[in-house]
Backbone as JSON Lines, residues from 0, in Angstrom:
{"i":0,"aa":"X","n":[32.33,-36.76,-23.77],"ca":[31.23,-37.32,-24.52],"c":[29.96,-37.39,-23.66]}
{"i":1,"aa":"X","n":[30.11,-37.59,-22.63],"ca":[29.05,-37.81,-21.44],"c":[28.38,-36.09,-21.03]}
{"i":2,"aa":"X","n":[29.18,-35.41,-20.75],"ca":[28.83,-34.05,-20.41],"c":[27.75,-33.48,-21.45]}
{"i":3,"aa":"X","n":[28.29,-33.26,-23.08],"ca":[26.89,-32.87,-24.13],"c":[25.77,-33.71,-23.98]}
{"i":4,"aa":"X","n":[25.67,-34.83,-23.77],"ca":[24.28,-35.93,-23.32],"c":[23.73,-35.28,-22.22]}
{"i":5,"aa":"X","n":[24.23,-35.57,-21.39],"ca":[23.17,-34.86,-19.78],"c":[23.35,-33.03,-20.46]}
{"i":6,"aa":"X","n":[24.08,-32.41,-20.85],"ca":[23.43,-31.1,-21.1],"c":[22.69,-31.13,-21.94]}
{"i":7,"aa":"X","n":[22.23,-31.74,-22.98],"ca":[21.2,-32.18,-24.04],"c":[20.15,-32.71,-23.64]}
{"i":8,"aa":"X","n":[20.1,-33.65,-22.6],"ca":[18.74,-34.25,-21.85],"c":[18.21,-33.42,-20.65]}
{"i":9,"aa":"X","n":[19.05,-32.38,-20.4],"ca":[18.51,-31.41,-19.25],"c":[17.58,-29.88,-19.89]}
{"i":10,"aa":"X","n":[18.44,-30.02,-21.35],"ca":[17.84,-28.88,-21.89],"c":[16.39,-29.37,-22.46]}
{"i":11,"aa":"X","n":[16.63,-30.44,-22.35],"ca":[15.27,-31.39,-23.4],"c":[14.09,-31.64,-22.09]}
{"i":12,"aa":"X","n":[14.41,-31.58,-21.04],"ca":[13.64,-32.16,-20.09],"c":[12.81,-30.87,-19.54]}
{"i":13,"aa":"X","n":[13.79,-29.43,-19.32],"ca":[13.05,-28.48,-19.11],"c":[12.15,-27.89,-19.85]}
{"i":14,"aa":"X","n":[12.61,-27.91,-21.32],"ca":[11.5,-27.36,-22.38],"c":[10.45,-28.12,-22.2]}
{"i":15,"aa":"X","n":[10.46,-29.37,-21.69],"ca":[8.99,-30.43,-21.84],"c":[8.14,-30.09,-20.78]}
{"i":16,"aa":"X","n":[9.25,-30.15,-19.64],"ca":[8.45,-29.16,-17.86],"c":[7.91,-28.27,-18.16]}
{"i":17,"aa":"X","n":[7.97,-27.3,-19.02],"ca":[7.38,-26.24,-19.52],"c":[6.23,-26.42,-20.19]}
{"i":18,"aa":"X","n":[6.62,-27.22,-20.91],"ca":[5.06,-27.43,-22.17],"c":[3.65,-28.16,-20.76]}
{"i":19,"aa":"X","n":[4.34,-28.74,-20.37],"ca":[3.27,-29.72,-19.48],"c":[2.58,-28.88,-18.57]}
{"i":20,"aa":"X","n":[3.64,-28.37,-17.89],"ca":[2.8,-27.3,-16.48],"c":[1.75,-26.2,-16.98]}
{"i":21,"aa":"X","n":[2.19,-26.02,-18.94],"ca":[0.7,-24.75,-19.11],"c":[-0.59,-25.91,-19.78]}
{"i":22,"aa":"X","n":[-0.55,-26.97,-19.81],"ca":[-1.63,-27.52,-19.94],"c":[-2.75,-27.2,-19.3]}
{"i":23,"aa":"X","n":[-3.98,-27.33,-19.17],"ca":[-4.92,-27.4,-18.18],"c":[-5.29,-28.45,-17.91]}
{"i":24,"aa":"X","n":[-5.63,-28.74,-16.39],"ca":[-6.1,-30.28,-16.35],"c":[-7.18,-30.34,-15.31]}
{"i":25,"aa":"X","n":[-7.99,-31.03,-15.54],"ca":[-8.89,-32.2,-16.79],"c":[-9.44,-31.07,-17.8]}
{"i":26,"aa":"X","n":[-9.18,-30.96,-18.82],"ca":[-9.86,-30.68,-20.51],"c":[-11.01,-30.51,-20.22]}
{"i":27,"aa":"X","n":[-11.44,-32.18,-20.07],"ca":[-12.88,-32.63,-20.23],"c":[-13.49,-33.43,-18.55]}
{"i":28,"aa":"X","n":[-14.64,-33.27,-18.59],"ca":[-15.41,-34.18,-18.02],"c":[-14.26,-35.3,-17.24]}
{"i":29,"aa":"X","n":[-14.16,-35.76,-16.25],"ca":[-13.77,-36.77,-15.56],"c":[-14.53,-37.75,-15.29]}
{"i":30,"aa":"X","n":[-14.52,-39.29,-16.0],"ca":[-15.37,-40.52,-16.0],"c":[-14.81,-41.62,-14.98]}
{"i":31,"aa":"X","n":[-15.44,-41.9,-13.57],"ca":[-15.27,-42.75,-12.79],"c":[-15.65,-44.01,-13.21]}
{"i":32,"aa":"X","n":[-15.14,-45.22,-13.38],"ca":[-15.7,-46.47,-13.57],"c":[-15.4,-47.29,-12.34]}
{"i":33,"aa":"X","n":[-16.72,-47.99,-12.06],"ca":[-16.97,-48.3,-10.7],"c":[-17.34,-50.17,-11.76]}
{"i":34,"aa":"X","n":[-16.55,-51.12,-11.32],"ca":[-16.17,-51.96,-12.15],"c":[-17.33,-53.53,-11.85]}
{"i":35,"aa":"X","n":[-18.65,-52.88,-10.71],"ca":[-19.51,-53.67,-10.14],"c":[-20.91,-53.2,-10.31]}
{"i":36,"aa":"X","n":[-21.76,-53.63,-10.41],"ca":[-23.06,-53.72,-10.28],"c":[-23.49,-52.2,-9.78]}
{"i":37,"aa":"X","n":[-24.49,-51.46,-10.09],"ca":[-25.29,-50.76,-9.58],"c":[-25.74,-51.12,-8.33]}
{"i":38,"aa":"X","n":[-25.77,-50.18,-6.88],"ca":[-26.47,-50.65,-5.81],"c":[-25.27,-50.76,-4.86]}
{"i":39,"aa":"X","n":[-24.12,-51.53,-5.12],"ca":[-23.33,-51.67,-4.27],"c":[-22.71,-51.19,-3.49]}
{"i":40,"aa":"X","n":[-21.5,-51.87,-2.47],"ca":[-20.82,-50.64,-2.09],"c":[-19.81,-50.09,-2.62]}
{"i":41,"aa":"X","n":[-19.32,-50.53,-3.32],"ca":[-18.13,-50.08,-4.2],"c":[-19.03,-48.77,-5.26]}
{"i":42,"aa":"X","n":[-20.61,-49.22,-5.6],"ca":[-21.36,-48.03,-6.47],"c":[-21.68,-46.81,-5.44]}
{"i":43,"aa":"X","n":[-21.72,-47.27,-4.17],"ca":[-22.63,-46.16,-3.38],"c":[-21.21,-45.3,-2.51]}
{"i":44,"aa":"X","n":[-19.64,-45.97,-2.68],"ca":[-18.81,-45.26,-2.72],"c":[-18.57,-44.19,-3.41]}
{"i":45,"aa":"X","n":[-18.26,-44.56,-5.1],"ca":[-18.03,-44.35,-5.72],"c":[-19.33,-42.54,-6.32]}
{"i":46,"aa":"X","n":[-20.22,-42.97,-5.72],"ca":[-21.54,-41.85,-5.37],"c":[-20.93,-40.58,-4.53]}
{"i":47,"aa":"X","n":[-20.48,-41.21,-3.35],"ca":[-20.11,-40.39,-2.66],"c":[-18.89,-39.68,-2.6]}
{"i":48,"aa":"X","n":[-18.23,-40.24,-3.64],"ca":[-16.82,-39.6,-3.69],"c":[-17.04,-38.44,-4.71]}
{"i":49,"aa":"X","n":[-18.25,-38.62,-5.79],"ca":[-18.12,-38.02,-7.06],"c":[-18.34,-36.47,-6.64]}
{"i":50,"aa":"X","n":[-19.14,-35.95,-6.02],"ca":[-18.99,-34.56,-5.96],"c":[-18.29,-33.67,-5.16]}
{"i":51,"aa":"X","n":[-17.15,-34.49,-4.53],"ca":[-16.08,-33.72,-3.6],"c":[-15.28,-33.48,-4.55]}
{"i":52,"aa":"X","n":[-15.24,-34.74,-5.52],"ca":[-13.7,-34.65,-6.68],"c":[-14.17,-33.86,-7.42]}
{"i":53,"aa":"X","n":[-15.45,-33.55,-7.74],"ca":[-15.71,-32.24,-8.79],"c":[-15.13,-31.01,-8.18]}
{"i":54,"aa":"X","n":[-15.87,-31.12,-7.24],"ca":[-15.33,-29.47,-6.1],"c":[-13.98,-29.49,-6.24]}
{"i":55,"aa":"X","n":[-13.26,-30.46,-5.9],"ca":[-11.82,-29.91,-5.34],"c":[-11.21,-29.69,-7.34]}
{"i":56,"aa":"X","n":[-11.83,-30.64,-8.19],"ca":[-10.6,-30.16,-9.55],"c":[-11.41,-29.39,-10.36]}
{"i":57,"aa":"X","n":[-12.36,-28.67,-9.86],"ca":[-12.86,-27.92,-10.8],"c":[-13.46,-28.38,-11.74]}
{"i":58,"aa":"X","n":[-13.74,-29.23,-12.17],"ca":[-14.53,-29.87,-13.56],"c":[-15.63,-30.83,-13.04]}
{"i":59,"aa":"X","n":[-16.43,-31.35,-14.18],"ca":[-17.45,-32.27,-14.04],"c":[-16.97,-33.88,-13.79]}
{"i":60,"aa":"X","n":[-18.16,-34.52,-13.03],"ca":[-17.04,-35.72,-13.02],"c":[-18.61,-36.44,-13.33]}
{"i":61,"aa":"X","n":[-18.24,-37.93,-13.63],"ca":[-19.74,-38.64,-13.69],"c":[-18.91,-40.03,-13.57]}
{"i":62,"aa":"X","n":[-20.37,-40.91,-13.08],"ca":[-20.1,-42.31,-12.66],"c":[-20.34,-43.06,-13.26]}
{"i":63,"aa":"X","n":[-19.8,-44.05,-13.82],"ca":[-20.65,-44.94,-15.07],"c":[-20.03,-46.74,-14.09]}
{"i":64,"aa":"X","n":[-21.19,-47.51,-14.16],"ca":[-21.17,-48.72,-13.23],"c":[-21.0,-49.38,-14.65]}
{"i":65,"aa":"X","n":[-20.31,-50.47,-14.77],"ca":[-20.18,-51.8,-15.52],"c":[-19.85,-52.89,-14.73]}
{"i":66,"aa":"X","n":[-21.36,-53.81,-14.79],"ca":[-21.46,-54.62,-14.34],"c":[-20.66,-55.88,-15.29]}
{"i":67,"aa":"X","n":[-19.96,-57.02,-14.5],"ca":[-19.36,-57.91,-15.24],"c":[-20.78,-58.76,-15.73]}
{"i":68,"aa":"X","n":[-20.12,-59.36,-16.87],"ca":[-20.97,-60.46,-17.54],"c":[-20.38,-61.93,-17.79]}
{"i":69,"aa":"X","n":[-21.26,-62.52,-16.55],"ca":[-20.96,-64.12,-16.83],"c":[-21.47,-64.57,-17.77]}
{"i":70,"aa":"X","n":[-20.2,-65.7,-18.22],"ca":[-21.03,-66.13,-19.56],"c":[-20.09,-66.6,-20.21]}
């Protein structure tokens, strides 16, 4: 009873390995959220990281800052 399960979840697992690896990845645009204020260092990191990660995955990347709101 055990043997058709794992040959059923092995056959099920490779067809999925398959579907996944011809994806392309990133689709779209890659959106960094930098979760502090404009100016900072976590923003002026987040600056400097953005156009290595374009280079190395091939796609566009952009930075969008959201500053928290007290209140």
């Amino acid at each position: 009873m055990r043997t058709p399960r794992m040959l059923l979840a092995l056959v099920v697992h490779l067809a999925l390995v398959g579907y996944a690896a011809a994806q392309e990845w990133p689709s779209r645009p890659l959106t960094m959220v930098v979760p502090f204020a404009a100016g900072g260092g976590a923003d002026l990191l987040g600056r400097i990281l953005a156009p290595p990660l374009s280079n190395c995955w091939a796609s566009r990347s952009r930075l969008k800052t959201l500053a928290a709101e007290a209140g």
